[in-house]
PyMOL Python script that loads the backbone (N, CA, C, O; Angstrom):
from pymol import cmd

cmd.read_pdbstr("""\
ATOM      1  N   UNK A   1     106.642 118.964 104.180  1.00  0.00           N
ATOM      2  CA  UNK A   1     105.584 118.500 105.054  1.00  0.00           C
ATOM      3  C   UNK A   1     104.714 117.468 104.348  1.00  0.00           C
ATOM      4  O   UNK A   1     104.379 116.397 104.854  1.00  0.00           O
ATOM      5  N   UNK A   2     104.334 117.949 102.967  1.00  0.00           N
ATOM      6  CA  UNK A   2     103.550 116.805 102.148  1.00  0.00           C
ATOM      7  C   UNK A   2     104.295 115.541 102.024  1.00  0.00           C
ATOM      8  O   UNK A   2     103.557 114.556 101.983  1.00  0.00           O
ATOM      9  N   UNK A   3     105.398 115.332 101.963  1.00  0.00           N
ATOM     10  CA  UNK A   3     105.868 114.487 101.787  1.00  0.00           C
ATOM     11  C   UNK A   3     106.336 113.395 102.467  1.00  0.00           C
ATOM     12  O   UNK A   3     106.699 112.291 102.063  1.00  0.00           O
ATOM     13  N   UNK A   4     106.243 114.090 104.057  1.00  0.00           N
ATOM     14  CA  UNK A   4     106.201 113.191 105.347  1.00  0.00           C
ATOM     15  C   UNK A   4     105.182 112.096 104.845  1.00  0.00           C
ATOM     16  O   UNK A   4     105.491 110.904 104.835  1.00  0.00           O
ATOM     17  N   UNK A   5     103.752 112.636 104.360  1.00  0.00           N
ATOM     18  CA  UNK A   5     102.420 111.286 104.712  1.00  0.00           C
ATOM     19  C   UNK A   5     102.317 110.433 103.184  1.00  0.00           C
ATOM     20  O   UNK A   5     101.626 109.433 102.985  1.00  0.00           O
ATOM     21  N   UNK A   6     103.335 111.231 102.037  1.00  0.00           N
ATOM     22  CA  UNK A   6     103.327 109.969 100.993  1.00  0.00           C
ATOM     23  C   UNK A   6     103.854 108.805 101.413  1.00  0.00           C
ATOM     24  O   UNK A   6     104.808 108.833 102.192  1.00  0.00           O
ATOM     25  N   UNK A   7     103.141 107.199 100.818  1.00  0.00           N
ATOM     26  CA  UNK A   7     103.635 106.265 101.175  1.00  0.00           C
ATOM     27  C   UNK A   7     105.203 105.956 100.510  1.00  0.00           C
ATOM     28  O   UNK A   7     105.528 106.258  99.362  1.00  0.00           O
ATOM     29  N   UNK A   8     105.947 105.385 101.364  1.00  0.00           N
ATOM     30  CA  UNK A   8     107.016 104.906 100.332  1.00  0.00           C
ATOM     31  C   UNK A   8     107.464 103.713 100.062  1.00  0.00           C
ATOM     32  O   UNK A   8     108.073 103.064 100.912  1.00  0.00           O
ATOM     33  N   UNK A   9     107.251 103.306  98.971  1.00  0.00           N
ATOM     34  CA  UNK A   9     106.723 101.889  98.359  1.00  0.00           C
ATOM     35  C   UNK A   9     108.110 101.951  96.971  1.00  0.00           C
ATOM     36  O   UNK A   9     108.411 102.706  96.046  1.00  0.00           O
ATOM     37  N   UNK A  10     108.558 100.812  97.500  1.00  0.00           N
ATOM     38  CA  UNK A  10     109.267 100.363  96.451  1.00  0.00           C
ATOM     39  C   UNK A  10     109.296  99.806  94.641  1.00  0.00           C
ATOM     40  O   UNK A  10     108.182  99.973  94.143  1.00  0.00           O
ATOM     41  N   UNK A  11     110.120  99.327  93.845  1.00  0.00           N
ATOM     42  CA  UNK A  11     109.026  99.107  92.883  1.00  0.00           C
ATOM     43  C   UNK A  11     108.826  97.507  93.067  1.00  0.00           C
ATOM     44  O   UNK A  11     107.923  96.944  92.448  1.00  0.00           O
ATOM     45  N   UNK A  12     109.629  96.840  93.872  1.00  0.00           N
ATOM     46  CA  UNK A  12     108.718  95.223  94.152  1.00  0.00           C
ATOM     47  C   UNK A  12     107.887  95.859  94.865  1.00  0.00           C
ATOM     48  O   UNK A  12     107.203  96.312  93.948  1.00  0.00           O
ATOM     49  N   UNK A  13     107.388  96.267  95.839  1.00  0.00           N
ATOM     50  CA  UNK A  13     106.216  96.770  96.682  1.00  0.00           C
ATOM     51  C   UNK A  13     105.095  97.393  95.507  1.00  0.00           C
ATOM     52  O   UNK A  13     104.062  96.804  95.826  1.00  0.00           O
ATOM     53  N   UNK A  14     104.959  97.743  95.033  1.00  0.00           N
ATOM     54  CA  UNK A  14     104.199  98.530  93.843  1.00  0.00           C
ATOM     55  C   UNK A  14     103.757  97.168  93.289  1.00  0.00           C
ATOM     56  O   UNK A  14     102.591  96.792  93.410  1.00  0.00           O
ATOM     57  N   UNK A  15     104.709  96.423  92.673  1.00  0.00           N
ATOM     58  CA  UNK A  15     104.482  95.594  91.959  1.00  0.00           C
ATOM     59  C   UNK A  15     103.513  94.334  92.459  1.00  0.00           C
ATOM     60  O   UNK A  15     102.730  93.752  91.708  1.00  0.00           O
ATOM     61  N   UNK A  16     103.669  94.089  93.561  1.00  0.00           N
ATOM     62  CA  UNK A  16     103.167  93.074  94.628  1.00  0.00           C
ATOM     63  C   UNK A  16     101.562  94.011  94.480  1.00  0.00           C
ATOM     64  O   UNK A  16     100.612  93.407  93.981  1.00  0.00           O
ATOM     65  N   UNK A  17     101.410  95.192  94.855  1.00  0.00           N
ATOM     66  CA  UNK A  17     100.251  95.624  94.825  1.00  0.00           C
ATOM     67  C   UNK A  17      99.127  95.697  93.900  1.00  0.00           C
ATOM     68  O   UNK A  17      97.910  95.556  94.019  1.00  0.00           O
ATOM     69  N   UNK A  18     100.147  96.038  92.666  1.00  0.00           N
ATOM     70  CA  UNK A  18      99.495  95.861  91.621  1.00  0.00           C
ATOM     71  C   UNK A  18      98.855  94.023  91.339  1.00  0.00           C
ATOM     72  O   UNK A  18      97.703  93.699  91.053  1.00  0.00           O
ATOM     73  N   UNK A  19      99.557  93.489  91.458  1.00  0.00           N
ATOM     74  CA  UNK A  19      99.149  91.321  90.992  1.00  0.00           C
ATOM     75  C   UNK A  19      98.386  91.498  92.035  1.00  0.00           C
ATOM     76  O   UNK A  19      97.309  90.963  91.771  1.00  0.00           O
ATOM     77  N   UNK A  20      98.357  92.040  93.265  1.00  0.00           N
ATOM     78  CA  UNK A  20      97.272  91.463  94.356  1.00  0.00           C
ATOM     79  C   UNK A  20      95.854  92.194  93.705  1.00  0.00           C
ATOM     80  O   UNK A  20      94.820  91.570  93.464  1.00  0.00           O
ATOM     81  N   UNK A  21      96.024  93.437  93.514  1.00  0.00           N
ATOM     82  CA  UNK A  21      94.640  93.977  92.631  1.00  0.00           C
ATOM     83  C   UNK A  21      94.143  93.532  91.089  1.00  0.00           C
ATOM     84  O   UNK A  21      92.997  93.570  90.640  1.00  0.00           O
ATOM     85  N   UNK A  22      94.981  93.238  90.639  1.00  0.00           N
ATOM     86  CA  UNK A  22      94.756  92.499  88.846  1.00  0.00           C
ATOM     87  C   UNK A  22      94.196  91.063  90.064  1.00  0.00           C
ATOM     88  O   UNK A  22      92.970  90.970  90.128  1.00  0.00           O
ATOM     89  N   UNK A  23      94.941  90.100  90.895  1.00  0.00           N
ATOM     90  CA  UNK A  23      94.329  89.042  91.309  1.00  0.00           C
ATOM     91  C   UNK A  23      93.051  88.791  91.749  1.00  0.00           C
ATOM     92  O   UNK A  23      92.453  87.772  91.402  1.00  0.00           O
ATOM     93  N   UNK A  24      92.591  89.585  92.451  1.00  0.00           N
ATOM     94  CA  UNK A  24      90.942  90.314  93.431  1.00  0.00           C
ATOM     95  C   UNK A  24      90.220  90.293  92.487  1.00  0.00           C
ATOM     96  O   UNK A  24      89.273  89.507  92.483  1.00  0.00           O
ATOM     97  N   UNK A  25      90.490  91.270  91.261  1.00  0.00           N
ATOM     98  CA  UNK A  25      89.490  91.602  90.557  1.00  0.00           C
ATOM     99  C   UNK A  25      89.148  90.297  89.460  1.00  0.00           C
ATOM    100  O   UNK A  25      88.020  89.900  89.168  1.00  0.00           O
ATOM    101  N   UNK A  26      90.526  89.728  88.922  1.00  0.00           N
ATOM    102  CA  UNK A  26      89.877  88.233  88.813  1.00  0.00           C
ATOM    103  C   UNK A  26      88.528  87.419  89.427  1.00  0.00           C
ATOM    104  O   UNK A  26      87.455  86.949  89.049  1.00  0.00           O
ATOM    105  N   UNK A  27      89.452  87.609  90.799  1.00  0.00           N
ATOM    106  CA  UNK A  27      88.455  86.920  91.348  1.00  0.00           C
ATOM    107  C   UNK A  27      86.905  87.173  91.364  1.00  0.00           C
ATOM    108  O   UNK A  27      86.069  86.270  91.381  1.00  0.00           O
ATOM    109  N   UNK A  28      86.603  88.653  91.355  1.00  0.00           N
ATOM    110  CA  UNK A  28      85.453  89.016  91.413  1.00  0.00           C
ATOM    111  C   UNK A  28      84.841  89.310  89.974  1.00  0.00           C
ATOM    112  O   UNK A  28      83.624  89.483  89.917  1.00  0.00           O
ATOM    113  N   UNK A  29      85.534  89.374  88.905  1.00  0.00           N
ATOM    114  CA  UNK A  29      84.915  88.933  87.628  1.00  0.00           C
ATOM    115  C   UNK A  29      84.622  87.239  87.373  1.00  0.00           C
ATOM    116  O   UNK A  29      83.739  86.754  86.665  1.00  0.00           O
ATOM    117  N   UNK A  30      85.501  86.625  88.064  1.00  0.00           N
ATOM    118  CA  UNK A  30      85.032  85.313  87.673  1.00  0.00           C
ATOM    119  C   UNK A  30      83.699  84.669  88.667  1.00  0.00           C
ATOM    120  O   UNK A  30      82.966  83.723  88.375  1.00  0.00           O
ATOM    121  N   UNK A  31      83.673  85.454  89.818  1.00  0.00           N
ATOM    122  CA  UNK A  31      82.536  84.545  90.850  1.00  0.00           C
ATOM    123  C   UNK A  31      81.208  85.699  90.170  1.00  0.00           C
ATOM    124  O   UNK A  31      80.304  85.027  89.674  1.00  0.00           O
ATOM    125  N   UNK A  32      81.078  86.471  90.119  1.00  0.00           N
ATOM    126  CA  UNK A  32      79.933  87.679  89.534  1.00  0.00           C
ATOM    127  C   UNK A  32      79.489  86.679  88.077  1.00  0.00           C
ATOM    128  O   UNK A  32      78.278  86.566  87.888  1.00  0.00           O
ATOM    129  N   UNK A  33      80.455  85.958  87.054  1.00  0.00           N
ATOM    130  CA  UNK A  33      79.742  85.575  86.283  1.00  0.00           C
ATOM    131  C   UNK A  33      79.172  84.079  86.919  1.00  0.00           C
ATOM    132  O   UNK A  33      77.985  83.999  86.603  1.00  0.00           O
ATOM    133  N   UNK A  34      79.484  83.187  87.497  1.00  0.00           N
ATOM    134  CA  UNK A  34      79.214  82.148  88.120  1.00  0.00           C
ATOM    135  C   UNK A  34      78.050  82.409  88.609  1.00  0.00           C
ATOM    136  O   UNK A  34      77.155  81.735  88.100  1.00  0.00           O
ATOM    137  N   UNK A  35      77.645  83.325  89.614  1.00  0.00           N
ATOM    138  CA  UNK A  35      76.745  83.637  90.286  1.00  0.00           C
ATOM    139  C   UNK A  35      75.962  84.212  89.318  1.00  0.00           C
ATOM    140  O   UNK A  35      75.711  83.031  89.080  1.00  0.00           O
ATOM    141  N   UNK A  36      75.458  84.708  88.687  1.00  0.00           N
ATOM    142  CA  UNK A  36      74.620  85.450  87.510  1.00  0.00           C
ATOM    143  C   UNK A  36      74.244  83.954  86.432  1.00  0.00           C
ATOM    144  O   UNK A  36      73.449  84.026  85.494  1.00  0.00           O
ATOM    145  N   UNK A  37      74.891  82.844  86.760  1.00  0.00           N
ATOM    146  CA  UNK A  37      74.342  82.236  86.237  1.00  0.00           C
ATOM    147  C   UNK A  37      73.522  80.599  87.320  1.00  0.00           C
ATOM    148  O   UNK A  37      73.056  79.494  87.042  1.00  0.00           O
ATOM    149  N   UNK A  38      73.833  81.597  88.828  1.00  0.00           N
ATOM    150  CA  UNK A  38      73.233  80.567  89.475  1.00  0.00           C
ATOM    151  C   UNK A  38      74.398  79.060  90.127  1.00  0.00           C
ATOM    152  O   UNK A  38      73.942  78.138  90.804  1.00  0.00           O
ATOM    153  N   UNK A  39      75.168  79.116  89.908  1.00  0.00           N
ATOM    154  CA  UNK A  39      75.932  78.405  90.159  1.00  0.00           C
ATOM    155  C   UNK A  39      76.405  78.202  91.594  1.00  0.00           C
ATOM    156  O   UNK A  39      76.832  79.337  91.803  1.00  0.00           O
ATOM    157  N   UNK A  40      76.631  77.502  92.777  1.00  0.00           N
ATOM    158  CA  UNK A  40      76.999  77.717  94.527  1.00  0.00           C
ATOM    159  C   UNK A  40      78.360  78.540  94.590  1.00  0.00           C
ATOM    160  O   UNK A  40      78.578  79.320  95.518  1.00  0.00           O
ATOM    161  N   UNK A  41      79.046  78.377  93.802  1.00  0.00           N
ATOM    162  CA  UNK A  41      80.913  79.182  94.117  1.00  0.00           C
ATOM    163  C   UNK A  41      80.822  80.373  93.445  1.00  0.00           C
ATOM    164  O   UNK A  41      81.017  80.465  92.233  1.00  0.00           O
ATOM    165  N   UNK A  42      80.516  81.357  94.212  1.00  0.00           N
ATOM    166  CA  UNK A  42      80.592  82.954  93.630  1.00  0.00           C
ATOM    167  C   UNK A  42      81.942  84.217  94.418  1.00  0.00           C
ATOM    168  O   UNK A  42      83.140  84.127  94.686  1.00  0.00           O
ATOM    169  N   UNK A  43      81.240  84.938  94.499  1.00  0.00           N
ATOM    170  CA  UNK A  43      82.420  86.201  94.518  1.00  0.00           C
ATOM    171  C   UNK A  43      83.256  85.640  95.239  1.00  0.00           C
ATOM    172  O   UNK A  43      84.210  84.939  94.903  1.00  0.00           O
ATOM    173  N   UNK A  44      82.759  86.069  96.681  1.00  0.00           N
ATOM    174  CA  UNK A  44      83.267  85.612  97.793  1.00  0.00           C
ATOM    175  C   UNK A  44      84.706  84.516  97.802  1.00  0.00           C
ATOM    176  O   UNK A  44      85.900  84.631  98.079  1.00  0.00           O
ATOM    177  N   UNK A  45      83.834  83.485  97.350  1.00  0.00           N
ATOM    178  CA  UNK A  45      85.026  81.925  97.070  1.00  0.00           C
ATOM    179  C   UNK A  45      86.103  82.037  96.339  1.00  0.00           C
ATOM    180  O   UNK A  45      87.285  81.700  96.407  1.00  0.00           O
ATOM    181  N   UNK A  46      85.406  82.594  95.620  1.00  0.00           N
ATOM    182  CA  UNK A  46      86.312  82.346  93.646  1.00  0.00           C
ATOM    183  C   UNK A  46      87.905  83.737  94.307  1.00  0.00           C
ATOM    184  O   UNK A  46      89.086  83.558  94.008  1.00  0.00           O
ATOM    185  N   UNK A  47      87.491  84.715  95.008  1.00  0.00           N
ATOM    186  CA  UNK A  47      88.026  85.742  95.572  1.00  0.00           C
ATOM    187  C   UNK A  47      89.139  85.403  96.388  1.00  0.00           C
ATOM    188  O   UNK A  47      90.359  85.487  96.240  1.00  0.00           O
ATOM    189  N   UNK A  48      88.384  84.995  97.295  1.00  0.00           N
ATOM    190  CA  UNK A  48      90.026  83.896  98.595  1.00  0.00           C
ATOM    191  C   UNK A  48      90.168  82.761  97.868  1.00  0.00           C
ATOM    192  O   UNK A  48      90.910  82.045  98.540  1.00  0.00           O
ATOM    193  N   UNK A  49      89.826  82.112  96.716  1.00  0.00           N
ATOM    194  CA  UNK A  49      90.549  81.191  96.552  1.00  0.00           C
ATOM    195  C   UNK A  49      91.763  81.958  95.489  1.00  0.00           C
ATOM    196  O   UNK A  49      92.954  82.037  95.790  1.00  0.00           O
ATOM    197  N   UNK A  50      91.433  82.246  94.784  1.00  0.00           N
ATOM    198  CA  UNK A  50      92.665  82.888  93.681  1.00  0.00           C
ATOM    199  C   UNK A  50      93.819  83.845  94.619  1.00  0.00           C
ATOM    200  O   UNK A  50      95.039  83.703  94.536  1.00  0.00           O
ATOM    201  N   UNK A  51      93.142  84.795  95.475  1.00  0.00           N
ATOM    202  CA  UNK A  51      93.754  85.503  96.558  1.00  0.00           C
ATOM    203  C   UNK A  51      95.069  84.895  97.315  1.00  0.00           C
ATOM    204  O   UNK A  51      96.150  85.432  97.560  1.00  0.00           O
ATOM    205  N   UNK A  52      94.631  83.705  97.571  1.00  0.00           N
ATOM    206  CA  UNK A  52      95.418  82.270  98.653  1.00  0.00           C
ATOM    207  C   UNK A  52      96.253  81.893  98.001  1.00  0.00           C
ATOM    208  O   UNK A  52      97.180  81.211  98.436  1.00  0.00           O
ATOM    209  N   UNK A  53      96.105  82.293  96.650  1.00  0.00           N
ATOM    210  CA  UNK A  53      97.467  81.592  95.814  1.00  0.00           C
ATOM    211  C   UNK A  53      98.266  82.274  95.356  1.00  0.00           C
ATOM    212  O   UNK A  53      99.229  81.787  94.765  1.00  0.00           O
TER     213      UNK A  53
END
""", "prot")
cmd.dss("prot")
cmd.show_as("cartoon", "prot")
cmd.util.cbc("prot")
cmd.orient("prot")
């Protein structure tokens, strides 16, 4: 029964998940320091732009 609602994810699927989360969090370490220093391109941007690629 538990095992009906585990997802089942391959290891390219895993893998894809993992670069999209290492990618995000890029993004949001690099716009958090931008912005902390005042700069117009912060989380948000820096986030969908690295994301988009």
């Amino acid at each position: 029964m538990i095992s009906e609602f585990q997802p089942f994810l391959k290891g390219y699927e895993l893998d894809f998940l993992i670069n999209i989360g290492i990618t995000l969090l890029a993004g949001v370490i690099i716009g958090a320091e931008r912005e902390s220093k005042g700069k117009p391109a912060g989380i948000s941007t820096h986030t969908l732009v690295i994301g988009a690629q």
